[in-house]
Predicted model as a PDB file, atoms N, CA, C, CB and O in Angstrom, pLDDT in the B-factor column:
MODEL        1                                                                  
ATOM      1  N   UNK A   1      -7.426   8.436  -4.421  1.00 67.00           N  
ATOM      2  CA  UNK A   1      -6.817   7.452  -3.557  1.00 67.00           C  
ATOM      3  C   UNK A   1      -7.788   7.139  -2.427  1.00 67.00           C  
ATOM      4  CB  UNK A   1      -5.455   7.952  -3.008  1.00 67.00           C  
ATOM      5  O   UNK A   1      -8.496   8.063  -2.026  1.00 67.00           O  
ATOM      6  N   UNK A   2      -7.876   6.184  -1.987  1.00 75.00           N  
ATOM      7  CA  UNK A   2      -8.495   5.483  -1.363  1.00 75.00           C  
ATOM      8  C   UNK A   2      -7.899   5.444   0.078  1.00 75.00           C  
ATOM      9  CB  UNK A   2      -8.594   4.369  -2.046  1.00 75.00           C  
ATOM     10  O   UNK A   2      -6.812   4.868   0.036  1.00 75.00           O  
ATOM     11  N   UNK A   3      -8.328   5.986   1.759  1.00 77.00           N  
ATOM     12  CA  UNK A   3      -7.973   5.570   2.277  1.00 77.00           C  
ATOM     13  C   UNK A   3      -8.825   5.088   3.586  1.00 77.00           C  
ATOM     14  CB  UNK A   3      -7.138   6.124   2.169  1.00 77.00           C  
ATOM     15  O   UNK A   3      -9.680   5.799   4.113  1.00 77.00           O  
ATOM     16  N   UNK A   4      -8.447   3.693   4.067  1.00 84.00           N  
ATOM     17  CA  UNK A   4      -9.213   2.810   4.717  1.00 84.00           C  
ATOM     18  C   UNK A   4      -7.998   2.380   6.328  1.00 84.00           C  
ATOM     19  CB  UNK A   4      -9.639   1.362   3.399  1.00 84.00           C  
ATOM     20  O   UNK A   4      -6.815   2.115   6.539  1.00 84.00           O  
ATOM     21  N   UNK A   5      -9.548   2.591   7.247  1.00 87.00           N  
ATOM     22  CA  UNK A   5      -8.709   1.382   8.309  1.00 87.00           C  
ATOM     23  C   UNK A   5      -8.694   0.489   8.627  1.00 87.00           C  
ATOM     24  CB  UNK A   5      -8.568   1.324   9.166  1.00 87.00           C  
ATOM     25  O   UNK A   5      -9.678   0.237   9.322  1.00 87.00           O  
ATOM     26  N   UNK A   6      -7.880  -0.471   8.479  1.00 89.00           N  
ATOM     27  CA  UNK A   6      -8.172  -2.191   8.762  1.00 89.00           C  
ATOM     28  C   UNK A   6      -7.193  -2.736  10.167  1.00 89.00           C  
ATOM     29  CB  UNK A   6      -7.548  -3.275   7.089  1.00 89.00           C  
ATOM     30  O   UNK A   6      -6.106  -2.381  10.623  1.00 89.00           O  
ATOM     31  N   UNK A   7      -8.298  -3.861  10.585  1.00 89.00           N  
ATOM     32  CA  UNK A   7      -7.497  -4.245  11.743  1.00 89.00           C  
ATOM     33  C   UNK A   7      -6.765  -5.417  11.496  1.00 89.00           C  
ATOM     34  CB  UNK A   7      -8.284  -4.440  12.919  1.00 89.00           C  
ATOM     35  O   UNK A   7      -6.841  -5.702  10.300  1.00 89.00           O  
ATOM     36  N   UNK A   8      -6.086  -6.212  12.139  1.00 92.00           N  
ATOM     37  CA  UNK A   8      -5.631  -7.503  11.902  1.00 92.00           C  
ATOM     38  C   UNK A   8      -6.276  -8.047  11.776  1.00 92.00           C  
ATOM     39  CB  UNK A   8      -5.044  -8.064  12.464  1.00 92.00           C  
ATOM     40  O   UNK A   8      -7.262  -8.035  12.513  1.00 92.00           O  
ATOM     41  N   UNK A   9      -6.080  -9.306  10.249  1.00 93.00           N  
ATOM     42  CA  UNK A   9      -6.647 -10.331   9.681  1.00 93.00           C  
ATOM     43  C   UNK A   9      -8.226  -9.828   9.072  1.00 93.00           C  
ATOM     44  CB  UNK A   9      -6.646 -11.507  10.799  1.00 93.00           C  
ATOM     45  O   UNK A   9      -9.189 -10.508   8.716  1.00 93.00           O  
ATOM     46  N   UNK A  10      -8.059  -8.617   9.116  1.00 95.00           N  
ATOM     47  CA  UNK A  10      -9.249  -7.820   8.162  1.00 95.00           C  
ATOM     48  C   UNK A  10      -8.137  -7.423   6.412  1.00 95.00           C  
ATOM     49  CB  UNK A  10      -9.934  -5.750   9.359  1.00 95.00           C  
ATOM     50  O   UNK A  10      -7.119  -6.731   6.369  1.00 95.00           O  
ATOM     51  N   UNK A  11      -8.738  -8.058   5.363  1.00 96.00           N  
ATOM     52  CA  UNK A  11      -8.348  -7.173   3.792  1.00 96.00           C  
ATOM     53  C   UNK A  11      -8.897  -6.590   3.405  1.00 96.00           C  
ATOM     54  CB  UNK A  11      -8.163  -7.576   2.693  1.00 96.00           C  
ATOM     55  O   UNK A  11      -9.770  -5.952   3.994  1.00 96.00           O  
ATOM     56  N   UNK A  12      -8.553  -6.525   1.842  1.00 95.00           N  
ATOM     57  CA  UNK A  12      -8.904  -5.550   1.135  1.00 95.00           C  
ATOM     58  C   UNK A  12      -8.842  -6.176  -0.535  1.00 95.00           C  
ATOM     59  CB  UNK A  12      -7.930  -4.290   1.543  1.00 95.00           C  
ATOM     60  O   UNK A  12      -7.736  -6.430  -1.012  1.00 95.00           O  
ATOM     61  N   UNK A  13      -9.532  -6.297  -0.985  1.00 96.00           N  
ATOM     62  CA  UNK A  13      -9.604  -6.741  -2.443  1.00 96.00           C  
ATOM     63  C   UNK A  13     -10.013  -6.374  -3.661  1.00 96.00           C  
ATOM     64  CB  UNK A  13     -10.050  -7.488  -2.492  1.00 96.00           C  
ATOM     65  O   UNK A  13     -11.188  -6.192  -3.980  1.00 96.00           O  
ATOM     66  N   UNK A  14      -8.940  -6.245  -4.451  1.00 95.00           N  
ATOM     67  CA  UNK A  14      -8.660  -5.160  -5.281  1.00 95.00           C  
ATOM     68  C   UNK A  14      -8.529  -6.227  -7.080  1.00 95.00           C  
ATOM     69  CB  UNK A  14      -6.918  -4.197  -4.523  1.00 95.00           C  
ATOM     70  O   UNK A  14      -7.775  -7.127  -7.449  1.00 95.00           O  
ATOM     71  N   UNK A  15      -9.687  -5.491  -7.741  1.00 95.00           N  
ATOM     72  CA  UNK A  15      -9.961  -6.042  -8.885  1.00 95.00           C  
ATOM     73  C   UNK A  15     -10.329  -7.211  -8.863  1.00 95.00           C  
ATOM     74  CB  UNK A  15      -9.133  -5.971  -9.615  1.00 95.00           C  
ATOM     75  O   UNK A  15     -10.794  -7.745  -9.870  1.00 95.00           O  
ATOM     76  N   UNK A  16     -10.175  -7.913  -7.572  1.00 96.00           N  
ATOM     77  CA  UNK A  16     -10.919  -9.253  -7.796  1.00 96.00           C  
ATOM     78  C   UNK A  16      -9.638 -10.544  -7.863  1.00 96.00           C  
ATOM     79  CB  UNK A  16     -11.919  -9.120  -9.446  1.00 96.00           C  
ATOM     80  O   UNK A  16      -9.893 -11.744  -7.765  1.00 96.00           O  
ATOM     81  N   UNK A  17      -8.302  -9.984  -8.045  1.00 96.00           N  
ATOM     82  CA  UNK A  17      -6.976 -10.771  -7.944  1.00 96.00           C  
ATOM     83  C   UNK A  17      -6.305 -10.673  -7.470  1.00 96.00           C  
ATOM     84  CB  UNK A  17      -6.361 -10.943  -8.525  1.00 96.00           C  
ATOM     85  O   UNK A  17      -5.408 -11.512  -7.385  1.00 96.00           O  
ATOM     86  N   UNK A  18      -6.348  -9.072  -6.588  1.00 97.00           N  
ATOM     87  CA  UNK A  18      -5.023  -8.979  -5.539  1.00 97.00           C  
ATOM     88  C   UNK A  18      -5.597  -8.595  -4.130  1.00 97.00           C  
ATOM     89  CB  UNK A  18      -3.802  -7.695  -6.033  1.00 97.00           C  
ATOM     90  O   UNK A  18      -6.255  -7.572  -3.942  1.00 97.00           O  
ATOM     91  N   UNK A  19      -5.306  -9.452  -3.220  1.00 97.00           N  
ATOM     92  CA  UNK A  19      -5.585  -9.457  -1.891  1.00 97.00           C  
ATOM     93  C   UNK A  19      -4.534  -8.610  -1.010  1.00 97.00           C  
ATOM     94  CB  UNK A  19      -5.652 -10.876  -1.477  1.00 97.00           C  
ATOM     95  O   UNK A  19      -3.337  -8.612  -1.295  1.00 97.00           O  
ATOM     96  N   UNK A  20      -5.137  -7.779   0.238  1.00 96.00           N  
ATOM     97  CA  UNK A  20      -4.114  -7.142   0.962  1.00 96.00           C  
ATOM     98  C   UNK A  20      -4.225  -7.177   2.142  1.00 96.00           C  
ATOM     99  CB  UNK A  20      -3.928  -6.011   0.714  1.00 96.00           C  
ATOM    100  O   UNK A  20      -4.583  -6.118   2.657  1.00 96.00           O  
ATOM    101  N   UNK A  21      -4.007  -8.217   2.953  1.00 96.00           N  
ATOM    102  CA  UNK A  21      -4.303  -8.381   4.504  1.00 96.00           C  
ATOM    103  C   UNK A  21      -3.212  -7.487   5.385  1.00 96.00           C  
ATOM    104  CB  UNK A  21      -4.169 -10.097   4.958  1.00 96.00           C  
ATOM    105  O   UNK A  21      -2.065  -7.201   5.040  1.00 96.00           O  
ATOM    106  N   UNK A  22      -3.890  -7.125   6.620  1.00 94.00           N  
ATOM    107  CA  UNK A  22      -3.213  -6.732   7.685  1.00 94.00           C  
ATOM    108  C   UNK A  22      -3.455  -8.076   8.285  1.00 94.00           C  
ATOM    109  CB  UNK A  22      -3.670  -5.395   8.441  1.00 94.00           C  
ATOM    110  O   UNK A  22      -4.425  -8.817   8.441  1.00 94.00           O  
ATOM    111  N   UNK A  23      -1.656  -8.097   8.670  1.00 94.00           N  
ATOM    112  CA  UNK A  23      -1.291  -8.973   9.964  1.00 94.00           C  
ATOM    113  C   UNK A  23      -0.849  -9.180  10.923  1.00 94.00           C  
ATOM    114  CB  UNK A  23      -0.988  -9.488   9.999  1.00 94.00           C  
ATOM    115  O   UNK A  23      -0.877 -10.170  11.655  1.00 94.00           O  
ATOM    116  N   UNK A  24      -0.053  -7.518  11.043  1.00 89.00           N  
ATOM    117  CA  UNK A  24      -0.124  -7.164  12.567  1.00 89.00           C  
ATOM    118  C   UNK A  24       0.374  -6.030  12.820  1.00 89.00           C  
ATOM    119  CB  UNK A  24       0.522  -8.028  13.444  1.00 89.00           C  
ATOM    120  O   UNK A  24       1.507  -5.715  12.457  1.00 89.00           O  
ATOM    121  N   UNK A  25      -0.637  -5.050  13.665  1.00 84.00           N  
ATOM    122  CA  UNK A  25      -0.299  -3.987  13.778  1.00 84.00           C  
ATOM    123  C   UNK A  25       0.623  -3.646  15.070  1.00 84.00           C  
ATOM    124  CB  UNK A  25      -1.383  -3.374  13.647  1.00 84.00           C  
ATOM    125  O   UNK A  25       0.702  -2.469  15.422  1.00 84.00           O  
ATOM    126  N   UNK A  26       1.193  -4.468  15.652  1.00 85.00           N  
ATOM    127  CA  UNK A  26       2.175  -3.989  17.020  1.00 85.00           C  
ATOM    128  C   UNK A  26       3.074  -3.843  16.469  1.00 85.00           C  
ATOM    129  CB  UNK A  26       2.516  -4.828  18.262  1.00 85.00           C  
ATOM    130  O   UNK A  26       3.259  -4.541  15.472  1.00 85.00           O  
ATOM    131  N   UNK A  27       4.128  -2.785  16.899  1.00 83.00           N  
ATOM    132  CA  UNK A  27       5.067  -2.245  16.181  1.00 83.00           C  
ATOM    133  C   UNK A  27       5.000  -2.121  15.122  1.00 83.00           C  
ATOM    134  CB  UNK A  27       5.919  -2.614  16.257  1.00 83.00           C  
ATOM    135  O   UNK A  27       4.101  -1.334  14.827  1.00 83.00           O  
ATOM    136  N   UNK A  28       5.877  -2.784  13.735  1.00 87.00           N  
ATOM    137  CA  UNK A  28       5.629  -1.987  12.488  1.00 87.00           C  
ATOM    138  C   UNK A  28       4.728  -2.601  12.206  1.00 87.00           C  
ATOM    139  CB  UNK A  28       6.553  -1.818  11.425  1.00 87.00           C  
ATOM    140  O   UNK A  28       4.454  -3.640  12.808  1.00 87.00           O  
ATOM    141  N   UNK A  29       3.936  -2.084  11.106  1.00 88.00           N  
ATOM    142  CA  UNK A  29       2.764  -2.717  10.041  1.00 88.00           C  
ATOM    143  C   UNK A  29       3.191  -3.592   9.730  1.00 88.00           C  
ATOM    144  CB  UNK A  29       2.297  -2.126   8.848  1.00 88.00           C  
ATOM    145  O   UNK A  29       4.419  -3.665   9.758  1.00 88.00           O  
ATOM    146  N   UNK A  30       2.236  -4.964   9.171  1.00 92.00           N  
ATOM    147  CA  UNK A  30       2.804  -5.987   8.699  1.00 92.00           C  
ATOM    148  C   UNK A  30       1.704  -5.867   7.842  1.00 92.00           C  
ATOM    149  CB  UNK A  30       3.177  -7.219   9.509  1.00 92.00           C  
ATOM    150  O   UNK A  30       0.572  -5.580   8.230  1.00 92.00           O  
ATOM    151  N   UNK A  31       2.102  -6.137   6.396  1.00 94.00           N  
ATOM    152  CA  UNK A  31       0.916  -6.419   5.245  1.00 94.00           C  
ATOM    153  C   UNK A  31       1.183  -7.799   4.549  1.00 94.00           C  
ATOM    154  CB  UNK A  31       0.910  -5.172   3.970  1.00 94.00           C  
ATOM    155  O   UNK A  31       2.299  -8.315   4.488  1.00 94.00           O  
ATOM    156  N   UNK A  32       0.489  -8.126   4.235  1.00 96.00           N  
ATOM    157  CA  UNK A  32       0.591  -9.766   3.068  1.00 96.00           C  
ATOM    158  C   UNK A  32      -0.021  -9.206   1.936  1.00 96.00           C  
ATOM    159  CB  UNK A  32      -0.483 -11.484   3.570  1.00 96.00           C  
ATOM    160  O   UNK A  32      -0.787  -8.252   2.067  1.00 96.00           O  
ATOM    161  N   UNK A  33       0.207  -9.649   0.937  1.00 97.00           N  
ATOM    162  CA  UNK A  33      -0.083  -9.223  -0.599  1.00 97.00           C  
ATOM    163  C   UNK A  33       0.137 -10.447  -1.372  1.00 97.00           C  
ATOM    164  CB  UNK A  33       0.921  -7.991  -1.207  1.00 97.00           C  
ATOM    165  O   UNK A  33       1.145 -11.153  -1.360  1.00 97.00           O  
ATOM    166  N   UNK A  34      -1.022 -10.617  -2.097  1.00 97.00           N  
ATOM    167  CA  UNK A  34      -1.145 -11.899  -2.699  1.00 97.00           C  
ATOM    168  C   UNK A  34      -1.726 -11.434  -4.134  1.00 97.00           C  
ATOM    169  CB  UNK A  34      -2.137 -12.980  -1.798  1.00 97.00           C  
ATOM    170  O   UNK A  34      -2.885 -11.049  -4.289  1.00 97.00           O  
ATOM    171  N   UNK A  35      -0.811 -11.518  -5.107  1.00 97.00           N  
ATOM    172  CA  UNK A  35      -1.225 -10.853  -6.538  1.00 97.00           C  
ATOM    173  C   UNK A  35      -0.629 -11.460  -7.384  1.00 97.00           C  
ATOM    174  CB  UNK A  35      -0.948  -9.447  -6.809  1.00 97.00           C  
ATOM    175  O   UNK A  35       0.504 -11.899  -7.188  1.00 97.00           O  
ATOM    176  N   UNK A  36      -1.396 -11.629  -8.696  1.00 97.00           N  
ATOM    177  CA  UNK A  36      -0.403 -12.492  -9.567  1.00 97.00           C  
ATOM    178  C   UNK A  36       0.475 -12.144  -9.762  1.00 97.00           C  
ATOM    179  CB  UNK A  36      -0.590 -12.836 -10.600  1.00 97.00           C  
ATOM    180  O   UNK A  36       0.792 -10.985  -9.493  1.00 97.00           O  
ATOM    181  N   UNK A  37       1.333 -13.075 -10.370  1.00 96.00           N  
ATOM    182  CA  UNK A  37       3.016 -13.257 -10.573  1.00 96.00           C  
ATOM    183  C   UNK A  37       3.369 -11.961 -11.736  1.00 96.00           C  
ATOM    184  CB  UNK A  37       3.504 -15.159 -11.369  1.00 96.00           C  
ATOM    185  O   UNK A  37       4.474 -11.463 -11.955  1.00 96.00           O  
ATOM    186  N   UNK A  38       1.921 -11.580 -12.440  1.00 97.00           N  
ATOM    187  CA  UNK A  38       2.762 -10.480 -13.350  1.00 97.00           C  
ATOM    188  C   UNK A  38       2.201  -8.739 -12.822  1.00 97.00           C  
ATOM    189  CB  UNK A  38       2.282 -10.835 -15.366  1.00 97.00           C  
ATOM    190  O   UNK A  38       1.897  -7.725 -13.451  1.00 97.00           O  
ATOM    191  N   UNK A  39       2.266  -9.040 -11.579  1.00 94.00           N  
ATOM    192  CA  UNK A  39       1.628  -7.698 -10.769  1.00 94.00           C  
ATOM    193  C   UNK A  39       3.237  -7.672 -10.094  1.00 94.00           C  
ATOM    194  CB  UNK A  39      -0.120  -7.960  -9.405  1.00 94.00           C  
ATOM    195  O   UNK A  39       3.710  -8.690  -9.589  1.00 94.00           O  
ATOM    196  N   UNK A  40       4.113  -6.178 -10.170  1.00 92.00           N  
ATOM    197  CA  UNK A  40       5.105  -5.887  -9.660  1.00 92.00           C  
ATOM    198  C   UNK A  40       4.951  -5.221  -8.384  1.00 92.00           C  
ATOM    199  CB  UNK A  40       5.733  -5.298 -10.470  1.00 92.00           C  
ATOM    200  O   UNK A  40       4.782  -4.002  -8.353  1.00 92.00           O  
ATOM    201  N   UNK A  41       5.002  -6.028  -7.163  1.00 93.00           N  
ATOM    202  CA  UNK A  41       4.598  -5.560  -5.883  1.00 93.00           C  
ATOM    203  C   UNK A  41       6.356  -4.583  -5.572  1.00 93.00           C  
ATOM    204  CB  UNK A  41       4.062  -7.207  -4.616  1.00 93.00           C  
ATOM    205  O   UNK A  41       7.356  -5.130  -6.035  1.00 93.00           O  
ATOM    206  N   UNK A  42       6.473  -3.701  -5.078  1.00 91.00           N  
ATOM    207  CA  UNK A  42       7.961  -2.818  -4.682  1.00 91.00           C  
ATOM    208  C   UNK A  42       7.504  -1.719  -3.747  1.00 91.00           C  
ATOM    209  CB  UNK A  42       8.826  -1.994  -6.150  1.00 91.00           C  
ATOM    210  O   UNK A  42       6.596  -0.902  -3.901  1.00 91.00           O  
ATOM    211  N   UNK A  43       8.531  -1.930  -2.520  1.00 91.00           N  
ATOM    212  CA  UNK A  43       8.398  -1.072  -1.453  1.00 91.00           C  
ATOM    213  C   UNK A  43       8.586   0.404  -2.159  1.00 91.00           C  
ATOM    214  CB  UNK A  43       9.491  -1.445  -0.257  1.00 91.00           C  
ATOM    215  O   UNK A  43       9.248   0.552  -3.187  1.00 91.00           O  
ATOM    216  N   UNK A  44       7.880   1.535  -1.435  1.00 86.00           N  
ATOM    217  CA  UNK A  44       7.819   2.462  -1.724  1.00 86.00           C  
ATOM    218  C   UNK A  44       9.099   3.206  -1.623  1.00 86.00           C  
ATOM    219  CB  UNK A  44       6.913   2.797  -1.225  1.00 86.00           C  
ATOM    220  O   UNK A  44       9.096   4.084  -2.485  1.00 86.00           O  
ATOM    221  N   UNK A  45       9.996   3.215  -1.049  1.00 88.00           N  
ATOM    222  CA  UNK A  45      11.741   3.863  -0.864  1.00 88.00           C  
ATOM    223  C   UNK A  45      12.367   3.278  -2.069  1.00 88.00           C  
ATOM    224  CB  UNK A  45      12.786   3.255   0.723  1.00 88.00           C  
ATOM    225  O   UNK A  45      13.192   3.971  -2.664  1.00 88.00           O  
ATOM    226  N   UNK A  46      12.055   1.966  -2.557  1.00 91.00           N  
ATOM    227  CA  UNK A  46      13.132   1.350  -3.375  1.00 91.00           C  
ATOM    228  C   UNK A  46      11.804   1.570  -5.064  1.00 91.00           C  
ATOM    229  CB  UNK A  46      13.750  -0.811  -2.588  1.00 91.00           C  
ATOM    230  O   UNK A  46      12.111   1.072  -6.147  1.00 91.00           O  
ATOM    231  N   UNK A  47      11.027   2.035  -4.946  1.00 88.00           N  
ATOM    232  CA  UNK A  47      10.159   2.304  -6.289  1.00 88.00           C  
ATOM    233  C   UNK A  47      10.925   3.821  -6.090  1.00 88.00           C  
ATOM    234  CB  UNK A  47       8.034   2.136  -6.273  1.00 88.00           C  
ATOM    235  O   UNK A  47      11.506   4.212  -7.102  1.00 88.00           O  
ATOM    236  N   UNK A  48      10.971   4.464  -5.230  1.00 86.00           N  
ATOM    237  CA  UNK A  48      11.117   6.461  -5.812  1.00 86.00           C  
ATOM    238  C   UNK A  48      12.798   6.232  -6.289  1.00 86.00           C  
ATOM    239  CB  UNK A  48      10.926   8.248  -3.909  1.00 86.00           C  
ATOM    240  O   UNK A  48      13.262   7.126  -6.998  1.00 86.00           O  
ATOM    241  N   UNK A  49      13.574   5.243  -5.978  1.00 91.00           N  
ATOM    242  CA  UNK A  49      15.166   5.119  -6.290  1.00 91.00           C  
ATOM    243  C   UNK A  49      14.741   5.559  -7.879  1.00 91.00           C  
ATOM    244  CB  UNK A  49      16.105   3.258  -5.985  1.00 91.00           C  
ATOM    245  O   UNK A  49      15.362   6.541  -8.286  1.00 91.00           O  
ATOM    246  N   UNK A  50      13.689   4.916  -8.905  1.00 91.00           N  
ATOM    247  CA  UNK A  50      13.650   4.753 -10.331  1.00 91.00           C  
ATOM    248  C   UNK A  50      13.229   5.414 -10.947  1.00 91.00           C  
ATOM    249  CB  UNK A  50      13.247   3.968 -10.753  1.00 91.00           C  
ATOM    250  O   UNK A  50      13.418   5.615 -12.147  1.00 91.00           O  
ATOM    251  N   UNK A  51      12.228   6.127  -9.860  1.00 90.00           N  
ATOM    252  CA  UNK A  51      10.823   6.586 -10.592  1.00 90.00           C  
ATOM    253  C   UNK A  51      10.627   7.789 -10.190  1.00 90.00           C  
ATOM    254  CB  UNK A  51       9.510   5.783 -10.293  1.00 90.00           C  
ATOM    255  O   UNK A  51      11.343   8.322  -9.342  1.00 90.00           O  
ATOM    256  N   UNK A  52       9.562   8.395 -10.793  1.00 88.00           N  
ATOM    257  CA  UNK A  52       9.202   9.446  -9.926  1.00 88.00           C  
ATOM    258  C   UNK A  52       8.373   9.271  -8.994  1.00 88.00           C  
ATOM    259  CB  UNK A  52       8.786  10.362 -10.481  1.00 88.00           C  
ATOM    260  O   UNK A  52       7.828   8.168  -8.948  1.00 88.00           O  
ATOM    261  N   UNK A  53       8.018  10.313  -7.954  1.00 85.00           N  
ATOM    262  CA  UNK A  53       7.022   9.842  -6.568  1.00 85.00           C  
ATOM    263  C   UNK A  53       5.351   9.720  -7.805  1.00 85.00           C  
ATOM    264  CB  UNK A  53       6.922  11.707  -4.725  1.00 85.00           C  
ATOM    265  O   UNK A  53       5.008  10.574  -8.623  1.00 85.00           O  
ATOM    266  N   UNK A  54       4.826   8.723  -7.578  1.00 84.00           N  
ATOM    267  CA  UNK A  54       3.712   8.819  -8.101  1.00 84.00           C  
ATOM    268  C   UNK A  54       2.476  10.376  -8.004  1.00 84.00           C  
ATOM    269  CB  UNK A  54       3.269   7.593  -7.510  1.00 84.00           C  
ATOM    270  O   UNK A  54       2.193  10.800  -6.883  1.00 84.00           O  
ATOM    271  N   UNK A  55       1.985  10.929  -9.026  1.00 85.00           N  
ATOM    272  CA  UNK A  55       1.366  11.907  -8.709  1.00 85.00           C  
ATOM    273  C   UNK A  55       0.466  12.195  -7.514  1.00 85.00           C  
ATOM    274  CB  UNK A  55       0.873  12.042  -9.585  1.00 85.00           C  
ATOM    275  O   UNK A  55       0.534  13.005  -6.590  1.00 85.00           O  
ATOM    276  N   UNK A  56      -0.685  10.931  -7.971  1.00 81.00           N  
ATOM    277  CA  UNK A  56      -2.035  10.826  -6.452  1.00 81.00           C  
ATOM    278  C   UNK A  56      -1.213  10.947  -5.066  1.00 81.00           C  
ATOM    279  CB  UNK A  56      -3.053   8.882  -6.293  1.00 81.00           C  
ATOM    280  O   UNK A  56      -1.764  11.535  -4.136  1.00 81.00           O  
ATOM    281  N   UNK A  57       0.441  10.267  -4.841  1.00 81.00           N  
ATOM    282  CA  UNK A  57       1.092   9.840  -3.616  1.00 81.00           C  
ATOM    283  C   UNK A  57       1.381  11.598  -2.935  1.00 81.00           C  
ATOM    284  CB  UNK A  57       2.729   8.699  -4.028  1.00 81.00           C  
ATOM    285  O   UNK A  57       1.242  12.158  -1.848  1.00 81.00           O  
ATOM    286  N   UNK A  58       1.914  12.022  -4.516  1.00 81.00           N  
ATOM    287  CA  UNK A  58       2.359  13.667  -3.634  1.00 81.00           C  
ATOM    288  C   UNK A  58       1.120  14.599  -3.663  1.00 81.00           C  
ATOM    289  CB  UNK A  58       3.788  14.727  -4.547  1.00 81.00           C  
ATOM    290  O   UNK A  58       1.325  15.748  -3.271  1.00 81.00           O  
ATOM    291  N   UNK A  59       0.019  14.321  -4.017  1.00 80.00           N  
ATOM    292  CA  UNK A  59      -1.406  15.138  -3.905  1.00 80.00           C  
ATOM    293  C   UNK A  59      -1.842  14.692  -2.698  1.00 80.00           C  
ATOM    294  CB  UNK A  59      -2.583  14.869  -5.073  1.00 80.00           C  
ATOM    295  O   UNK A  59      -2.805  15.282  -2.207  1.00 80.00           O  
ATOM    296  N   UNK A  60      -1.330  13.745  -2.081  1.00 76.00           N  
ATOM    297  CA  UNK A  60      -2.122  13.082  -0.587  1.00 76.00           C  
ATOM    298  C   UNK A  60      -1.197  13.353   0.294  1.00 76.00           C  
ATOM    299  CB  UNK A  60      -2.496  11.346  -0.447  1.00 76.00           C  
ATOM    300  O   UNK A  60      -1.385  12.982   1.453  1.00 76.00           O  
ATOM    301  N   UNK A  61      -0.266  13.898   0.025  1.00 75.00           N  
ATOM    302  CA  UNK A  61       1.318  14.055   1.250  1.00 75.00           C  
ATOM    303  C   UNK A  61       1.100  15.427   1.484  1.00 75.00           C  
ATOM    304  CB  UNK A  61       3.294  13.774   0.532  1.00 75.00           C  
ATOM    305  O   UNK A  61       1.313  15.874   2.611  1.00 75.00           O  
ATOM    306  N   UNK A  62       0.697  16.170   0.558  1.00 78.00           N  
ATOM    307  CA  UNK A  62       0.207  17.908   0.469  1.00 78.00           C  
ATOM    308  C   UNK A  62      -1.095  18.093   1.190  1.00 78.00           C  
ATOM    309  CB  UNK A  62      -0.107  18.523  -1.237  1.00 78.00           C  
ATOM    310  O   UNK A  62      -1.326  18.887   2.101  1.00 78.00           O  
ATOM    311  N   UNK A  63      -1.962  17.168   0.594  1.00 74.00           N  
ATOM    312  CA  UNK A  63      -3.285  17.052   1.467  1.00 74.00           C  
ATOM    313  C   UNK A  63      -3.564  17.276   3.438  1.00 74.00           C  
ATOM    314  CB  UNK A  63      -3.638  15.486   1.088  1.00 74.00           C  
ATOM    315  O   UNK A  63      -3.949  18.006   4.351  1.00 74.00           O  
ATOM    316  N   UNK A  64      -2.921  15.811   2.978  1.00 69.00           N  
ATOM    317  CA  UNK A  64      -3.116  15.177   4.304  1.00 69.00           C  
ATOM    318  C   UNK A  64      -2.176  14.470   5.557  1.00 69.00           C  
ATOM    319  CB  UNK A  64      -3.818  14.330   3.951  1.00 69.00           C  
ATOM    320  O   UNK A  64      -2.312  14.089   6.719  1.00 69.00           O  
ATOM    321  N   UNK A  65      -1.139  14.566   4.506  1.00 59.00           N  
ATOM    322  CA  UNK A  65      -0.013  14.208   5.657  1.00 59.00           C  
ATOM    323  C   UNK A  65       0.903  14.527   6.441  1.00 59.00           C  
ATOM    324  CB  UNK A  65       0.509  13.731   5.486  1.00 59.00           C  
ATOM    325  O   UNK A  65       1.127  14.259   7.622  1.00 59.00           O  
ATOM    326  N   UNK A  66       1.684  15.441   5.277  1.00 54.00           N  
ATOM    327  CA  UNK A  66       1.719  16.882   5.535  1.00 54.00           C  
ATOM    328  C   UNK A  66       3.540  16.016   5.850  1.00 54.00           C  
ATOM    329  CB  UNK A  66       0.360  17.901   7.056  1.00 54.00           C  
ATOM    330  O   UNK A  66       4.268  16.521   6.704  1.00 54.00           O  
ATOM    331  N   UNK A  67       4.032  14.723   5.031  1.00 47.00           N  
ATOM    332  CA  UNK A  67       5.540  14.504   5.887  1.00 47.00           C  
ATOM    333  C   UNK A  67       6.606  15.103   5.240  1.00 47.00           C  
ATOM    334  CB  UNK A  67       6.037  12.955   6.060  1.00 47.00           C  
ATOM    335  O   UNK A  67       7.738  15.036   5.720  1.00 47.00           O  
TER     336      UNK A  67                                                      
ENDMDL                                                                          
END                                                                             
């Protein structure tokens, strides 16, 4: 996993089709995500309702985050 700091109106571009701007960091994060229509973008609370927590997500929460 990859982790980076970006400021407002700085991205991040990923494979070459999906864009990930910060757009504002006062109070909460604000991200924009611009990916094709057959890329399933889903907040992370409403993806673990289905799924399991992705592996890399709980190897980086053990790591480094520690929440």
């Amino acid at each position: 996993m990859l982790s980076l700091g970006r400021n407002p109106g700085e991205y991040l571009v990923i494979n070459g089709n999906i864009v990930i701007q910060v757009v504002s960091v006062e109070g909460d994060l604000r991200l924009a995500i611009d990916a094709p229509k057959d890329i399933s973008i889903v907040r992370g609370e409403i993806y673990e309702k289905g799924h399991p927590i992705p592996m890399c997500l709980k190897k980086l929460r053990e790591k480094h985050l520690r929440w």
